[in-house]
C-alpha positions as a Markdown table, in Angstrom:
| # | Residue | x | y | z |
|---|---|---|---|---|
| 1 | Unk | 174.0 | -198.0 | -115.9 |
| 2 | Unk | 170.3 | -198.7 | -117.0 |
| 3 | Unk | 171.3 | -196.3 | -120.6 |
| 4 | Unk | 174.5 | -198.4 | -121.2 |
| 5 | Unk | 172.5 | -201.8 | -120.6 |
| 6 | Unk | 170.3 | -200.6 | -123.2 |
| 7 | Unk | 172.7 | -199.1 | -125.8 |
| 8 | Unk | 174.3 | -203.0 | -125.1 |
| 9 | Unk | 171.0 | -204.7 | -126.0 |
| 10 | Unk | 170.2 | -202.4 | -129.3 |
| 11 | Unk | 173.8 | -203.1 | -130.4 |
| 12 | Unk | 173.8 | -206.6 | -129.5 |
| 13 | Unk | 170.8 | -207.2 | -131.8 |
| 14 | Unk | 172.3 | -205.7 | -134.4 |
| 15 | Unk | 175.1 | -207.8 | -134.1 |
| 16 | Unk | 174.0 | -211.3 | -135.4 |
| 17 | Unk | 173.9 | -210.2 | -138.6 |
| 18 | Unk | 177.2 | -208.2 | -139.1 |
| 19 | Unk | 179.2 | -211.2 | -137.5 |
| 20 | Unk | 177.1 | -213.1 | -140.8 |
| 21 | Unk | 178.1 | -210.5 | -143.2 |
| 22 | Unk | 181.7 | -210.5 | -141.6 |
| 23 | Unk | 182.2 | -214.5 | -142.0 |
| 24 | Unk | 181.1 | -214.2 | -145.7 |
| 25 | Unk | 183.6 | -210.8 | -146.5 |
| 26 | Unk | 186.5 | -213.0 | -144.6 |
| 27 | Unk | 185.5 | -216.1 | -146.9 |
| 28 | Unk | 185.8 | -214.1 | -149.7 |
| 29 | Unk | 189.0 | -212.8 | -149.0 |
| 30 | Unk | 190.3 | -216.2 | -147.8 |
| 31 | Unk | 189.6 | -217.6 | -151.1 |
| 32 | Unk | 193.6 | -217.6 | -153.0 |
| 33 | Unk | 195.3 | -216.2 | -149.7 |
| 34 | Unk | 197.1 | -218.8 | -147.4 |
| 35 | Unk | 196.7 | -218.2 | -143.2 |
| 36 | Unk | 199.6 | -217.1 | -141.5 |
| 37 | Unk | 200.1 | -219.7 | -138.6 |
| 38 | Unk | 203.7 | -219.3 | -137.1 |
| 39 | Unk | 205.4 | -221.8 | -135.2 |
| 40 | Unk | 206.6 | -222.2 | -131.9 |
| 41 | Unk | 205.7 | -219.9 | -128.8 |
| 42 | Unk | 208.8 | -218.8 | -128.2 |
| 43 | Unk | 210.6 | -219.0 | -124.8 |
| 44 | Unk | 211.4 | -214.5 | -123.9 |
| 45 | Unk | 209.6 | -214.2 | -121.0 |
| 46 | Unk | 207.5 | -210.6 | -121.4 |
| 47 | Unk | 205.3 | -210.8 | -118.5 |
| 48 | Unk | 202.6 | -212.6 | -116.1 |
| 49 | Unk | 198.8 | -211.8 | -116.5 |
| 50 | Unk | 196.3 | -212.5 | -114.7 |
| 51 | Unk | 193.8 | -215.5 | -115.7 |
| 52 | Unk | 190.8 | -214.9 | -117.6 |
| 53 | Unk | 187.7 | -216.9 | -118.7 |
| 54 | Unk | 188.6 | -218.8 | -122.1 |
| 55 | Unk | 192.3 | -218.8 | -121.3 |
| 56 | Unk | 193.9 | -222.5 | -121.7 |
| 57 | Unk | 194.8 | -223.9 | -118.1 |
| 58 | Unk | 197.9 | -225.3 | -119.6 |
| 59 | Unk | 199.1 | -222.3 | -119.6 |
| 60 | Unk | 198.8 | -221.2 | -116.0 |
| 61 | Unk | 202.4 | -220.4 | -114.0 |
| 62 | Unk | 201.4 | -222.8 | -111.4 |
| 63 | Unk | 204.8 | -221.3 | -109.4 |
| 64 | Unk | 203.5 | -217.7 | -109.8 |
| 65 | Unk | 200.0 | -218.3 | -109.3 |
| 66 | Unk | 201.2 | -219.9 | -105.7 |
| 67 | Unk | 203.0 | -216.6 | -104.5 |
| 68 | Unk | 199.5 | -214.8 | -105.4 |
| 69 | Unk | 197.0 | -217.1 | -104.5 |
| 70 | Unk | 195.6 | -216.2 | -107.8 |
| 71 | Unk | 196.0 | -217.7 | -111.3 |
| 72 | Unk | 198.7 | -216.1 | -113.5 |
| 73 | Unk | 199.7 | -216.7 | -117.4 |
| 74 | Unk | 203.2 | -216.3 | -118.3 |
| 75 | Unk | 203.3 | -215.2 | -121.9 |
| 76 | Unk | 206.8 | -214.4 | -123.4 |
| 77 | Unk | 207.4 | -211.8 | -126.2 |
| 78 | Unk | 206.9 | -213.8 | -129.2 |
| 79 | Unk | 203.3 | -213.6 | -128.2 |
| 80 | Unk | 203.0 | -210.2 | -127.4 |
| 81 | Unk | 204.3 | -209.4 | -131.5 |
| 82 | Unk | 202.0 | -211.5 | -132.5 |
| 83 | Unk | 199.3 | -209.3 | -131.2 |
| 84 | Unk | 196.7 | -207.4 | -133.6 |
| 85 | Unk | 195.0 | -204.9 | -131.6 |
| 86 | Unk | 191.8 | -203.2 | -133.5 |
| 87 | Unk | 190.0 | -199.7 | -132.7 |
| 88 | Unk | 187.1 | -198.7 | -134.6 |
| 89 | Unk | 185.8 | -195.2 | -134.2 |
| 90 | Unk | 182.0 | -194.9 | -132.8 |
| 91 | Unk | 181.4 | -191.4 | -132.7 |
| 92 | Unk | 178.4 | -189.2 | -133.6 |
| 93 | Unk | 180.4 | -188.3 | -137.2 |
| 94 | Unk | 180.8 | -192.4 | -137.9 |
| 95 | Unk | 177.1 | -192.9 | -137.6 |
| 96 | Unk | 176.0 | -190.6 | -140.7 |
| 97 | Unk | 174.9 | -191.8 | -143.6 |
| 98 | Unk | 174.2 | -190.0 | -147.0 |
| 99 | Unk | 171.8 | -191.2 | -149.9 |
| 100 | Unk | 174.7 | -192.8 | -151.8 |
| 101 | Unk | 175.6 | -195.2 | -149.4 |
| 102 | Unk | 173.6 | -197.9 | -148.1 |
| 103 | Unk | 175.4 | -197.9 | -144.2 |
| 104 | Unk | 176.6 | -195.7 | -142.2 |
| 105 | Unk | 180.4 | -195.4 | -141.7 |
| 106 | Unk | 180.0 | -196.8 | -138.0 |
| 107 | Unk | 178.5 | -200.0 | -139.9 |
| 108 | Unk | 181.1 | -200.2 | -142.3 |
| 109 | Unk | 183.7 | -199.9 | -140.1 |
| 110 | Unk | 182.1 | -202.4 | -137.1 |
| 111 | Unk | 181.8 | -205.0 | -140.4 |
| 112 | Unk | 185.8 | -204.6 | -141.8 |
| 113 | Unk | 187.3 | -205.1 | -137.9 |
| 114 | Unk | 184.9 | -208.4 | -137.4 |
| 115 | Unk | 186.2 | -209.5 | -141.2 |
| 116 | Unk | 190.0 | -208.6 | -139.9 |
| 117 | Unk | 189.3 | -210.6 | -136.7 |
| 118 | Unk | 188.0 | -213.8 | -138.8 |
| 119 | Unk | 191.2 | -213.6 | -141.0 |
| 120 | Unk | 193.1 | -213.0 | -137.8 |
| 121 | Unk | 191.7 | -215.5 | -135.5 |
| 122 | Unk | 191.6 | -218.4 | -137.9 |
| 123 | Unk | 195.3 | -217.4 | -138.8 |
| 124 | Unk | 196.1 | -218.5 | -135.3 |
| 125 | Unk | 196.7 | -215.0 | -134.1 |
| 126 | Unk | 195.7 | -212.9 | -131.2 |
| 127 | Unk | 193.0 | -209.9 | -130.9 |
| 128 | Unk | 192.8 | -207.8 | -128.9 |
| 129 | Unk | 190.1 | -204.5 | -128.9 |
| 130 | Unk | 190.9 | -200.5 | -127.6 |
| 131 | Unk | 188.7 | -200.0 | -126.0 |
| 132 | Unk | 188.1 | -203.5 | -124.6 |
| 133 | Unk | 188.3 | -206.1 | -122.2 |
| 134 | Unk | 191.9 | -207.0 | -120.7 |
| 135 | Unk | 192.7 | -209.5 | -122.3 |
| 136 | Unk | 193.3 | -211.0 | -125.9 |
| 137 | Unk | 190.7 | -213.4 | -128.3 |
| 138 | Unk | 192.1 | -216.2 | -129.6 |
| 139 | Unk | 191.1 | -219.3 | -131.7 |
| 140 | Unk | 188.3 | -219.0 | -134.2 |
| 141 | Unk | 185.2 | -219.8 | -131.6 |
| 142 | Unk | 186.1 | -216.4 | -130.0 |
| 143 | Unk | 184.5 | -214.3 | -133.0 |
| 144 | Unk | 181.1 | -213.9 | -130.7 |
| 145 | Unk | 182.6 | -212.6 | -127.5 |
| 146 | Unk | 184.6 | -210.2 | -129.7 |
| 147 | Unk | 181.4 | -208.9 | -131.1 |
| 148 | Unk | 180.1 | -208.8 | -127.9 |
| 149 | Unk | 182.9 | -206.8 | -126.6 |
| 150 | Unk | 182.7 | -204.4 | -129.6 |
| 151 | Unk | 179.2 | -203.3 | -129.0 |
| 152 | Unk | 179.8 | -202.7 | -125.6 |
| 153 | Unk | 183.0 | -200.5 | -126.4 |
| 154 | Unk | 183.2 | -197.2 | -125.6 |
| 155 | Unk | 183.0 | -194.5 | -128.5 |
| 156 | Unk | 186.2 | -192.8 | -128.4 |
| 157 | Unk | 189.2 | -193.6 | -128.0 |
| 158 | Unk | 190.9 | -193.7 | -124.9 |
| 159 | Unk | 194.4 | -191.9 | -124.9 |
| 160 | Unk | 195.7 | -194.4 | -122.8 |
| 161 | Unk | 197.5 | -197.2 | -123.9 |
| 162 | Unk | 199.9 | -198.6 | -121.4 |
| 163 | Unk | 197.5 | -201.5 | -121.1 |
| 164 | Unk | 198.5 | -203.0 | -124.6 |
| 165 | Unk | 201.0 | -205.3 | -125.5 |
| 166 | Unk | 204.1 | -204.2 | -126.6 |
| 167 | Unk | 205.7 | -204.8 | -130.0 |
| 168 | Unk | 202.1 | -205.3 | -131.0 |
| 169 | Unk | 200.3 | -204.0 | -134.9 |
| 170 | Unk | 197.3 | -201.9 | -134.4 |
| 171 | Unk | 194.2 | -201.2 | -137.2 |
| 172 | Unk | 192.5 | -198.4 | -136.3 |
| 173 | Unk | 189.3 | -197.5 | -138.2 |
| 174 | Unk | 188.0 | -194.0 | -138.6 |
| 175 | Unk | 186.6 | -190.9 | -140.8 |
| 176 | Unk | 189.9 | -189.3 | -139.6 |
| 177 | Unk | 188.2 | -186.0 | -140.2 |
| 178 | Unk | 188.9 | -184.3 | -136.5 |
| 179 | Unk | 192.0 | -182.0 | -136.0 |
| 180 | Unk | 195.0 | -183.6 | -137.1 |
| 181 | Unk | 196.9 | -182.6 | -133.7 |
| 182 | Unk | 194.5 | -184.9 | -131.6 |
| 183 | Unk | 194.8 | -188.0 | -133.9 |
| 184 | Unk | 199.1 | -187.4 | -134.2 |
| 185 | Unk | 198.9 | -187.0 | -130.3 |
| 186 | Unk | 197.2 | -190.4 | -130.0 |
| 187 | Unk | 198.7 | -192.0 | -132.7 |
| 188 | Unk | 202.6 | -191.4 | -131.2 |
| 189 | Unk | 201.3 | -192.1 | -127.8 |
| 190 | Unk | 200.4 | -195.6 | -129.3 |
| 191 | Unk | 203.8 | -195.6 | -131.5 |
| 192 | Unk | 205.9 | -195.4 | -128.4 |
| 193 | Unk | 204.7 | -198.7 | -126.9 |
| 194 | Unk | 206.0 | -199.6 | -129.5 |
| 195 | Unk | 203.0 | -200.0 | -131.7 |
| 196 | Unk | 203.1 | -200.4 | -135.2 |
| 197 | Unk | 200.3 | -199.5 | -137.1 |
| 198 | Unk | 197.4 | -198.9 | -140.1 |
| 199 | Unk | 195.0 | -196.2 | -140.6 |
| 200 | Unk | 191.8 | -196.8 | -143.1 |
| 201 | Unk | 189.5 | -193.7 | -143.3 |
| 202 | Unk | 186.4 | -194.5 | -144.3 |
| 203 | Unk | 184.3 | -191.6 | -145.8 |
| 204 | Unk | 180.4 | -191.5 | -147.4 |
| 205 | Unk | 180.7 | -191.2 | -150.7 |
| 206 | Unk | 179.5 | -187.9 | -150.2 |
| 207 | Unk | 181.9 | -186.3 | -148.4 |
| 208 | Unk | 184.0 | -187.2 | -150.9 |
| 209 | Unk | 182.4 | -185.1 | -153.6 |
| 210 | Unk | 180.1 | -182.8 | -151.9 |
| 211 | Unk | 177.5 | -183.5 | -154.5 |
| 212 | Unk | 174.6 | -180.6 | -153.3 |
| 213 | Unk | 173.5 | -177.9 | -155.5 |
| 214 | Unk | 172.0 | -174.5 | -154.4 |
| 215 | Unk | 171.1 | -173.1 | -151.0 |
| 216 | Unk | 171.6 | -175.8 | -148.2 |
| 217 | Unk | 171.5 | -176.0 | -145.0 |
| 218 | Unk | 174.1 | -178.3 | -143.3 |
| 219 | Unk | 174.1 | -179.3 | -139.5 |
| 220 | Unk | 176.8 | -180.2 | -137.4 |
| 221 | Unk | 177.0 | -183.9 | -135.7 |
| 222 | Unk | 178.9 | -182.7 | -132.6 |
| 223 | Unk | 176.9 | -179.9 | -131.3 |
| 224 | Unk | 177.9 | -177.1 | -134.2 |
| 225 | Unk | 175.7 | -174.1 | -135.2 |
| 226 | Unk | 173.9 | -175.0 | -138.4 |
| 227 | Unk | 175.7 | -173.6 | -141.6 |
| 228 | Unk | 173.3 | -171.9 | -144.7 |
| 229 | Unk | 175.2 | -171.7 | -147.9 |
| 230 | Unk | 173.9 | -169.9 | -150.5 |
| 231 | Unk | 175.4 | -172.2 | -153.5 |
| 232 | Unk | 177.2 | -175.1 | -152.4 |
| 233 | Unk | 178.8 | -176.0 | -155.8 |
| 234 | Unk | 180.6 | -172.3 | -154.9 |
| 235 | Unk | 182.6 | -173.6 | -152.0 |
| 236 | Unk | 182.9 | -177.3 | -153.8 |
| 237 | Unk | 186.8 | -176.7 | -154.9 |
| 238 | Unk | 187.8 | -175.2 | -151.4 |
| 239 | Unk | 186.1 | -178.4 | -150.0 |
| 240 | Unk | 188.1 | -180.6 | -152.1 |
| 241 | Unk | 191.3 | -178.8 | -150.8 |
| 242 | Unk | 190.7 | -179.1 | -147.5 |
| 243 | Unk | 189.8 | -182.6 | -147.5 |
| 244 | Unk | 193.1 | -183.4 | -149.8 |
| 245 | Unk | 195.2 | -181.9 | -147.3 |
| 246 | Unk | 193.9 | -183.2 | -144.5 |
| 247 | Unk | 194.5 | -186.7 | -145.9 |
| 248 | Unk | 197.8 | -185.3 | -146.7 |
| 249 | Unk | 198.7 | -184.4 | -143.1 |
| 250 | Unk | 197.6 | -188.2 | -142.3 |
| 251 | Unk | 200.1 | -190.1 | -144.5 |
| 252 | Unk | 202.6 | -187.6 | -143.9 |
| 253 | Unk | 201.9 | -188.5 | -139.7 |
| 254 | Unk | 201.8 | -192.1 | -140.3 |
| 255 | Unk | 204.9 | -192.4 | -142.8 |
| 256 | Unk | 206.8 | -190.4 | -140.4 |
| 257 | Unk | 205.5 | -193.1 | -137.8 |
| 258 | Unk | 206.3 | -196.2 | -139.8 |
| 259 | Unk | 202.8 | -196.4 | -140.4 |
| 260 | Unk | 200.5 | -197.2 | -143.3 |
| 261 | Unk | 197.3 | -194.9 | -144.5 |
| 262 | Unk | 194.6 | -195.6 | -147.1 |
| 263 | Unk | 191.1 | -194.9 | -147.6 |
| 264 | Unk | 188.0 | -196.5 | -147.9 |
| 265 | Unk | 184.4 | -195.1 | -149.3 |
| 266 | Unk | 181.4 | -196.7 | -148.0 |
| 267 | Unk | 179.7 | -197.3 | -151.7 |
| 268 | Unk | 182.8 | -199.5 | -152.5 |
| 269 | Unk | 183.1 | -203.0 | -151.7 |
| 270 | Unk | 184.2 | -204.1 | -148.5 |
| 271 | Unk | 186.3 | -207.0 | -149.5 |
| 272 | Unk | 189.2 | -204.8 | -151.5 |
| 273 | Unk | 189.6 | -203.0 | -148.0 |
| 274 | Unk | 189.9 | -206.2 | -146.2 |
| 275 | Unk | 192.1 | -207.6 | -148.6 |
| 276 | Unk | 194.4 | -204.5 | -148.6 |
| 277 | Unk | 194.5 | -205.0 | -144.7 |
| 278 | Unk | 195.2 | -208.7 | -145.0 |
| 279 | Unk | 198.4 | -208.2 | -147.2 |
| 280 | Unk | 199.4 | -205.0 | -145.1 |
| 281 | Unk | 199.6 | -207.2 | -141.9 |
| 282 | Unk | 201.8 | -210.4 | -143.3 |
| 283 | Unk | 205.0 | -210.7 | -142.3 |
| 284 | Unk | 208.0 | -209.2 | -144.1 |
């Protein structure tokens, strides 16, 4: 407990500033695109959950709440599709950077979900985080407690989902660069909720282009035995290969999913990704 309080308070000061930096990207973006308020609630009951700090007491089910001597919400269906649920990936290969980017990937990733979740939240809809609390942000005052949540979220991601609404739209943010079985696995476990959903990889510009000459020496970020080639520019083609066809087995998994795939380098502006993201998530 003492090590995760800690990670929490390093994150958490790092935090002020990316929630700036994602207000200003959302801004930016905002600027010629309308919100995407819907209304009505609806009236297709989907379930009762429990109360949680934040949640409007009108909309406590005083009758169920009585039964279970607790406070219960009734939220019907309409609000369940309405839900955006976000994942960004925080693992040891999301936190390297190379000297053509200025952030890591981790950073760039953390700063395009908070963006999302400004557009999101002032568009009157609801977040919600995997991993994350149990419950969904709403309203545009709930931006902090989201940020909050998001540096206290674990690294990977869990491969359970059954906690997530149904009929919701996940964005899930990643490097993408792990076996393509485990991320299909995941990715039609969350398609069966049924989840609709959009994959960004975002890569250093370096591993898109492998730009080393001679002999180097490259170390692995999850516990690998250091590789020495002799002349990297030798193995440059196969590199590019492997790295087209893993992208290719990623849109090939999310079109036969229904899903969307792009890509994102860390050198490139953050608002054409967030923009891209924006349009992907309106309505038909």
């Amino acid at each position: 407990m003492p090590s995760a309080v800690l990670r929490a308070e390093a994150l958490g000061a790092h935090l002020p500033p990316l929630v700036v930096e994602a207000e200003r990207v959302a801004s930016t973006v905002m600027q010629g695109v309308h919100g995407r308020r819907r209304a009505g609630m609806g009236d297709s009951f989907w379930q009762f959950r429990p109360y949680l700090a934040g949640d409007a007491a009108a909309r406590v089910d005083w009758r169920q709440s009585a039964k279970a001597e607790r406070l219960y919400l009734r939220e019907t269906e309409w609000e369940a599709a309405q839900s955006v649920v976000l994942w960004r990936d925080g693992g040891p290969r999301m936190q390297w950077r190379s000297h053509l980017a200025e952030v890591t990937k981790k950073d760039r990733a953390s700063l395009l979900l908070l963006a999302l979740a400004v557009l999101l939240l002032r568009g009157g809809e609801r977040v919600r985080l995997l991993p994350g609390p149990p419950r969904s942000f709403q309203g545009r005052g709930a931006l902090p407690a989201l940020a909050e949540a998001l540096a206290l979220a674990p690294e990977a991601l869990p491969s359970a989902a059954d906690a997530l609404p149904r009929h919701a739209r996940i964005v899930m943010f990643s490097d993408f660069l792990g076996p393509l079985e485990e991320t299909r696995a995941i990715a039609a476990q969350l398609a069966a909720r049924p989840l609709s959903g959009r994959l960004l990889q975002i890569m250093d510009p370096a591993e898109e282009s492998l730009p080393y000459a001679g002999r180097r020496r490259f170390e692995g970020l999850l516990g690998e035995l250091p590789a020495i080639l002799p002349r990297v520019e030798a193995v440059r083609d196969l590199y590019a290969a492997r790295l087209a066809a893993q992208r290719a087995g990623l849109a090939d998994m999310a079109g036969g999913l229904g899903w969307s795939f792009s890509t994102h380098r860390t050198d490139a502006r953050p608002e054409t990704a967030l923009l891209a993201l924006w349009q992907g998530l309106a309505p038909a």
